[in-house]
N, C-alpha and C positions, 0 to 999 in steps of 0.2 A: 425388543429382544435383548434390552442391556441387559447386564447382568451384576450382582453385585460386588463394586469394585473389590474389595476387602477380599471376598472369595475368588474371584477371578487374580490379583493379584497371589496368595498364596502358593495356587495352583501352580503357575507358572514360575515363580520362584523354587519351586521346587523341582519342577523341571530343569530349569533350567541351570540347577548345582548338580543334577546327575547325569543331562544326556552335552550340558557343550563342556562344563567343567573338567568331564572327566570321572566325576565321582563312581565308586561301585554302588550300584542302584541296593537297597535296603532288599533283602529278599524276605518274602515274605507276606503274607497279606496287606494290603495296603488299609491305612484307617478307612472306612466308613466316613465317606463326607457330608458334611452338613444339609446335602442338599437333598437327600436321599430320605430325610424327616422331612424338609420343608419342599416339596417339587418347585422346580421355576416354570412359569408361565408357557402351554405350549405357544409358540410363536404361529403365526397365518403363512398357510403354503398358496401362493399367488399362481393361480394357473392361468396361461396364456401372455406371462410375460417371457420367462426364457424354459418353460414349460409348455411344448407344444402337442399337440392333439393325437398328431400323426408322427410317423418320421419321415415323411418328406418333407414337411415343416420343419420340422426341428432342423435336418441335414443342410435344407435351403439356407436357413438363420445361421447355421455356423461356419456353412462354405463364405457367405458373405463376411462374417466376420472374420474369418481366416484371411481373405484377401484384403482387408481394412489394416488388420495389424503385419501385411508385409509390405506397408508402406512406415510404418512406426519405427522410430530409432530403436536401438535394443536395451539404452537406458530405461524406455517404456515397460519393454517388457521384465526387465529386472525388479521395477516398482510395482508391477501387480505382483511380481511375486512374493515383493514385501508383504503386501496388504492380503493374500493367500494365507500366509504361515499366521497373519496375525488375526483375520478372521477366523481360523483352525483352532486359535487358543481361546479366542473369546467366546468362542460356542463350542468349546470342548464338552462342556457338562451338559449343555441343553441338548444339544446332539446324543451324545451319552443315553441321557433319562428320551427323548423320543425312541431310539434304537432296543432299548431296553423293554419299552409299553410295546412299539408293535410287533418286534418278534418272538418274544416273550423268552429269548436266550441271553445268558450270558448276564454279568454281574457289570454294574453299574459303573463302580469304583473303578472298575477295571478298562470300560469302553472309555472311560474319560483318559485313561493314559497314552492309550490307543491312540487316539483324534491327537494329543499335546504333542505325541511321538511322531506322530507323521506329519503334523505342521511343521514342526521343529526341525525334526533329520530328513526329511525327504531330500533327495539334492536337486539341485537348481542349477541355474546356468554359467554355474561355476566348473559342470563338466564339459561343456562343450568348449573344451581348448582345439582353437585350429590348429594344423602340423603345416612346416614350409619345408623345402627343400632348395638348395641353389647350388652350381656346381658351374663347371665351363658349358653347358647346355642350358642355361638360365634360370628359370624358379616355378616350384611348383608347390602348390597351396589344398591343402585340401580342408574340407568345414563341414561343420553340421549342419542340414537344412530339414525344414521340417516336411512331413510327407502331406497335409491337408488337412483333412477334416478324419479325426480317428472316432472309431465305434468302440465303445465300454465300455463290457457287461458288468453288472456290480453284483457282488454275492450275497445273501439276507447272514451272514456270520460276521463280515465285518463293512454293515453298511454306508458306515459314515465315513470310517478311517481309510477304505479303499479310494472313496471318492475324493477325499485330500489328497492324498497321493497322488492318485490318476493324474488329479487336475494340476497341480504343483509340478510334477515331471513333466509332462507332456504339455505345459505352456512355456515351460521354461526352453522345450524346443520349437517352442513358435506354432503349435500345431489349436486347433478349437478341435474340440472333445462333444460327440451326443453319449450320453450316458442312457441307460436302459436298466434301470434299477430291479434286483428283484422285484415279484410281485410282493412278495409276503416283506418287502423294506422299502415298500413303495416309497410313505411318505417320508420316513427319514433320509433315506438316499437323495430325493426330489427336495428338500429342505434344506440338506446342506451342498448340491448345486446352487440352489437359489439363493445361498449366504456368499457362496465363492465368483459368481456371477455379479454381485452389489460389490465385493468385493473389488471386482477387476472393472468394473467400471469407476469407481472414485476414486483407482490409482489411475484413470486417463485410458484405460482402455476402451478397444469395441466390446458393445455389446454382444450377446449372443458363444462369447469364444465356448461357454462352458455353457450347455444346453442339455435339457432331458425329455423325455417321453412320457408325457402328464399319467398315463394308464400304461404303466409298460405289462408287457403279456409273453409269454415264448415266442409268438408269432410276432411283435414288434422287433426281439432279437432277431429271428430269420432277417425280419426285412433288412434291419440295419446292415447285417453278414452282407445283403443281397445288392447294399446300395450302390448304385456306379459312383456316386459322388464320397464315397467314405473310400477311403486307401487302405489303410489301416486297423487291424483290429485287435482289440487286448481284454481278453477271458479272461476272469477271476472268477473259478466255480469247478462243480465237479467235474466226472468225465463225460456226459451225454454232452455239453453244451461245449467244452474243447475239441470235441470230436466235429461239431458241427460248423465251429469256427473252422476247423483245416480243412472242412470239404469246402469253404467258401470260393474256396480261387483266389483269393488276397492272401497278403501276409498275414499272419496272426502271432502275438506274441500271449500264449496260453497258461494260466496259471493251473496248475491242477492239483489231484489231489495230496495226499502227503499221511504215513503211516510212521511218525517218528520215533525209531527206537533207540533205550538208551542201554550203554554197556557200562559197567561198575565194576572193575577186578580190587584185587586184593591190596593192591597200592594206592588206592583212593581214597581223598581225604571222605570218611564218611560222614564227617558232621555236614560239609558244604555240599555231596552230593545229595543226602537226604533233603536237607534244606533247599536246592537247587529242581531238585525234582519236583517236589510239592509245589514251587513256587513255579516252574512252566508248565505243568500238569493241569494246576486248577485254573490259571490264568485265563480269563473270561470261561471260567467251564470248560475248558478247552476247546474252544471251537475253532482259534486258528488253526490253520493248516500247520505250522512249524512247532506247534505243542508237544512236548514228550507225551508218548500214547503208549508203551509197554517199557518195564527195562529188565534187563541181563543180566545176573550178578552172579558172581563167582558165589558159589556157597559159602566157602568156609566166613565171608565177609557180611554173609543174608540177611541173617539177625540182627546183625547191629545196623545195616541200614536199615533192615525195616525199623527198626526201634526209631533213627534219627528220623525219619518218615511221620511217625505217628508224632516225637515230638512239638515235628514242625507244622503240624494240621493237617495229616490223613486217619483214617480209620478204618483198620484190617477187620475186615470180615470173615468168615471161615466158611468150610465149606457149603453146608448146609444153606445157609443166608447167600450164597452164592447162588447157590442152585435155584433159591427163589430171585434174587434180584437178576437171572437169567430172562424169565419168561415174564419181566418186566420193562427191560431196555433193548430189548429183540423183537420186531414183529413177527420174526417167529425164530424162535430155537434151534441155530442152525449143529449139525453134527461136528465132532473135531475132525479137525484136519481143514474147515468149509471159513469162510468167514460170512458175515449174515446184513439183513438188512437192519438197522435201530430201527426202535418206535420214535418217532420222528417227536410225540408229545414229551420225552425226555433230553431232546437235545438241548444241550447248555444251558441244561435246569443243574441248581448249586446242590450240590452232594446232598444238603438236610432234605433238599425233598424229595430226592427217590432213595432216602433209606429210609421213610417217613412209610413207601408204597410198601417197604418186605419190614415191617411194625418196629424199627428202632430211631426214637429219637434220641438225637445229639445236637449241639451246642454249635450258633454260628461259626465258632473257631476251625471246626471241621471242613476242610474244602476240597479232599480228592478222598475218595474209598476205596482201599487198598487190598486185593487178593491175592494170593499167592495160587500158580496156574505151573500146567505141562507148559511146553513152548506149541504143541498143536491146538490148544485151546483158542475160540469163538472169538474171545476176549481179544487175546495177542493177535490175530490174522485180522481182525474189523476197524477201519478207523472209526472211531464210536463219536466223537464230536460231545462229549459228556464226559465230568469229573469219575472217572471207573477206571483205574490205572489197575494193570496185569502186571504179575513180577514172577519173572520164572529164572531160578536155580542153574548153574551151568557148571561145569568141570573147572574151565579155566577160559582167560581171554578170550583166546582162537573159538570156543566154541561160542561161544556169546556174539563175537563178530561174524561167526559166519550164519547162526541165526537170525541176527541182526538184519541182515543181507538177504537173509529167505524169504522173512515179513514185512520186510520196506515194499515188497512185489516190486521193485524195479522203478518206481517212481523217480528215486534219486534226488530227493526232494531237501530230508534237512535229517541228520542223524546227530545224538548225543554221547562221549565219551569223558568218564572219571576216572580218571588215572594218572598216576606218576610216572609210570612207564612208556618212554620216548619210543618203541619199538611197537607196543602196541598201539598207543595212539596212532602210529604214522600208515601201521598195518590198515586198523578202521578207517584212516581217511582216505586209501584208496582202494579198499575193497567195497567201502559204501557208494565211494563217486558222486557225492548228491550237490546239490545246489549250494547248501548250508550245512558246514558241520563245525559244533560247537564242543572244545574241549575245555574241562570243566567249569564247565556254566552252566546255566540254566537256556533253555533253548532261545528264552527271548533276548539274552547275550548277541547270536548274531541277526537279528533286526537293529542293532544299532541300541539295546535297551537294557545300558550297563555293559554294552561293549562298542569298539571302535564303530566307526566308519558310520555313511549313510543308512537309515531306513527304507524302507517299500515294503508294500503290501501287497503287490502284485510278482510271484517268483517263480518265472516261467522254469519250471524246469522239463515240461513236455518240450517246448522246442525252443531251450537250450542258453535264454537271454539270462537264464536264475535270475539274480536283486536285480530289477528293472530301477533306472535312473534315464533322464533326457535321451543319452545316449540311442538306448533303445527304441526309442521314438523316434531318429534323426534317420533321413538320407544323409549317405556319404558323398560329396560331389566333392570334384578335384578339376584344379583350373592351371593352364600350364604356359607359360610366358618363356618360347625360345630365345637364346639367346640375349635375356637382359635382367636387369635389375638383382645381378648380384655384385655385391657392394665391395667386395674385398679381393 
């Protein structure tokens, strides 16, 4: 599974001048890497090592190892988290190119940034700061502790880079993790547990802490939801499988869906939001959940973004060519005002092939297709999960924002604003109220990618934890010593 040094260091070098340095990340397509003419070797997925049959297997192997590592210093646990972030980078691209053959969504180039981005920025157990108190009634402590064995789901859109995350927060709070991989991301999801699982063992760890479900299926989720020995559980996927997480009776920290819209008035730099749109828009196809998915724009400003748009690699279609590229990424054609179901065979396929389906070719440079739309159009009300950006016309800010607000449906998930105006920005950030809102950037600014703070891939905004870190994986326990050990 090495890989070659030359190309592995690169990779990370480059990472690591734009996401610890500081740097603003390049927007814009990323080169095509080398790996993508020559494929690397798939690697052997070992079933029945930390890949088990059932999940009462699996849940047994990581309750044990959960009690293994609560006798372990927490220097322990800090060095797996070394050797976590550093098998994430090492198998950033092989991960990448498996993610890419089996689900056949979403651009290469782009899952390897994913995987760098979430080795890298995930945070670690640098958030678990305990709090003390002391006063004439004595001292009181409170800490993070882990809640056991947690259950989770991993989504086939970002199969590898959820599973870095998962595992990297939620060991950093001391917790062993079964995962339940899509079915359709089986074996990449089950391939890079089995990289982070060798991982945590040659930093001194137990076995078993990061385990999966060799065959997982809907009903292997159930079980897991159902397990008395799992405490915990953490949803990344749409609403059927959140919904079924909160009937469980446990805690559930739920990643759900996300309809990200963005707003453009007449004070915004148009070249950086053109550029910025394109650049979170086509990003894997769009298939994260926090992807710009329609935007807002003042008129009098329309044209010149669109123009920056096309610049920076979309391609406006008109109406007619809409009309046909309707009853090709819809299974079926839904009325305005409705939003509809995709053809699931086009999701986070890269713009040249389904404009390839309504007879126009263009040039790999092309990576989102651009329509100008009502704001009740199919397009704007759908999260489509596919490079097909909708852009509708509005009077002025207020109106934009408060459409903005109509087509998010309430999610609250991650909204986008371009503007120089301190009064509207601050309007859209709380009339959107979402998990994530990014002023002017690109939306993967707030995952930490070309803007401050930690990554996560997992951003509950159903119930309320948004950027998941350790944190949200921790019991809070408090311990209270009357009467002594305060020192002054």
């Amino acid at each position: 599974m090495a890989l070659d040094d030359a190309r592995i260091d690169a990779i990370i070098q480059q990472v690591m001048r734009e996401l610890r340095q500081g740097e603003r990340v390049r927007h814009g397509p990323p080169p095509e890497p080398e790996a993508v003419a020559a494929p690397l070797a798939a690697p052997t997925l070992r079933h029945g090592d930390n890949l088990y049959p059932n999940v009462d297997q699996a849940v047994a192997a990581a309750r044990q190892a959960f009690l293994r590592l609560q006798e372990m210093p927490l220097a322990v646990r800090e060095q797996m988290i070394s050797h976590l972030r550093r098998a994430g980078r090492e198998n950033a691209q092989i991960l990448a190119q498996e993610a890419v053959a089996e689900t056949g969504m979403g651009r290469y180039e782009d899952k390897v940034q994913k995987n760098l981005l979430n080795a890298n920025k995930t945070a670690g157990t640098e958030m678990l700061t305990p709090t003390a108190w002391t006063g004439d009634g004595g001292m009181t402590l409170v800490e993070y502790a882990p809640y056991g064995v947690i259950g989770a789901i991993v989504p086939s859109t970002n199969p590898t880079s959820t599973v870095i995350c998962n595992a990297i927060a939620m060991v950093s709070a001391g917790n062993a993790v079964v995962f339940n991989a899509h079915p359709g991301a089986r074996r990449c999801s089950n391939l890079t547990v089995q990289i982070l699982h060798d991982a945590i063992v040659e930093a001194g760890g137990p076995p078993n802490l990061v385990v999966g479900v060799a065959e997982p299926t809907i009903e292997t989720a159930q079980e897991i939801m159902r397990h008395k020995d799992v405490r915990l559980l953490t949803v990344t996927g749409g609403i059927g499988v959140v919904r079924e997480a909160m009937k469980s009776g446990k805690r559930a920290i739920c990643a759900g869906p996300g309809n990200p819209p963005v707003v453009v008035d007449e004070t915004a730099d148009l070249e950086q939001a053109g550029r910025d749109i394109v650049f979170g828009a086509s990003f894997d196809n769009n298939i994260i959940c926090t992807d710009e998915k329609e935007v807002f724009v003042v008129a009098s400003v329309a044209d010149e973004l669109k123009g920056q748009m096309v610049r920076h690699g979309a391609f406006e279609i008109d109406g007619g060519q809409l009309e046909r590229l309707m009853k090709v990424i819809f299974a079926e054609v839904p009325p305005r005002g409705r939003y509809g179901t995709m053809n699931k065979a086009f999701i986070g396929k890269n713009a040249g092939v389904i404009l390839r389906e309504i007879g126009i070719d263009v040039g790999g440079e092309v990576r989102l297709i651009l329509a100008e739309v009502e704001a009740d159009h199919p397009l704007v009300l759908s999260e489509q999960m596919m490079p097909v950006f909708p852009l509708v016309r509005v009077r002025d800010a207020d109106e934009g924002i408060d459409l903005a607000k109509e087509v998010e449906h309430g999610f609250r998930h991650t909204a986008v604003m371009h503007s120089k105006n301190l009064d509207h920005l601050s309007r859209m950030a709380r009339v959107m109220d979402c998990s994530i809102f990014v002023k002017n950037g690109p939306s993967l600014a707030g995952l930490g990618y070309g803007g401050e703070g930690f990554c996560s891939y997992t951003i509950a905004s159903p119930t309320g934890e948004g950027m998941t870190n350790p944190v949200s994986f921790s019991r809070i326990r408090r311990c209270t010593l009357k009467d002594a050990f305060r020192i002054v």
